[in-house]
N, C-alpha and C positions, 0 to 999 in steps of 0.2 A: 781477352778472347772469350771470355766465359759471357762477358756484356753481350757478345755479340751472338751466339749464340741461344743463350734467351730470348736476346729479343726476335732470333730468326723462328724458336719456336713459339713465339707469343705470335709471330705473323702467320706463320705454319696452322697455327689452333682456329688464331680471326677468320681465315681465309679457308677450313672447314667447317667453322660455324656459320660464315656467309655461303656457303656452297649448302648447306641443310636448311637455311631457311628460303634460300632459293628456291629450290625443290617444295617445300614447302605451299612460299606462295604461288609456284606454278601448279600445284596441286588445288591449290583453292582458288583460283581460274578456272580451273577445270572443272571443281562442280558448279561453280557460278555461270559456267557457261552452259554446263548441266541442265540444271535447272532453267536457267534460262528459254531454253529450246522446249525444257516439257510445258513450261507456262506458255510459248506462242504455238507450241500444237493445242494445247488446251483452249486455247482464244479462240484458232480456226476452228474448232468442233463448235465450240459455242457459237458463233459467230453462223455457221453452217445449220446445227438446229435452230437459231433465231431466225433465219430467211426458211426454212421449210416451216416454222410456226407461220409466218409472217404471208406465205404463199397458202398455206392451209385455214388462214382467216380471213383472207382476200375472199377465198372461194367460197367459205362460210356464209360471207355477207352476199356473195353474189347470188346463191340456196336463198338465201332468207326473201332477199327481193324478189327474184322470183315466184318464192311460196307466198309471199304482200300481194304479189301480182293477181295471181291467181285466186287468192281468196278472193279479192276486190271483184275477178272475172263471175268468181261463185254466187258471192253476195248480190251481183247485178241481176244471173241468170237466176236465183231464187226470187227476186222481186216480180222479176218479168212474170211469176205462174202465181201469186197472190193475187187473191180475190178480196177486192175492197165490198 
């Protein structure tokens, strides 16, 4: 009787030490899911200031040509008033 007993508390003991590390690895799920979620917000932000960069140099270049344009227009109408 006493065999039996032991060994119902050595089952008794497995069967709360499987129940804590249970808990355990559900716990470390849960920050890995954590984290998980802050690293894909952090992506869309970056993600979200790289196309407002990316919209803000479009427009940049599109300034610059324009200001090409018009010096070219400047440089033409300064010729036109030289006296050779």
């Amino acid at each position: 009787m006493e065999k039996i007993d032991d060994k119902m508390s050595f089952i008794d003991t497995s069967i709360s030490n499987m129940l804590k590390s249970k808990e355990k690895v559900l716990e470390s799920i849960t920050n890995i899911l954590a984290v998980s979620e802050e690293t894909a917000a952090t992506i869309e932000q970056v993600s979200a200031s790289t196309q407002e960069q990316l919209a803000g140099s479009e427009e940049l270049v599109k300034f610059a040509k324009g200001l090409n344009e018009t010096a070219k227009e400047l440089a033409q109408a300064i010729l036109s008033f030289k006296t050779s």
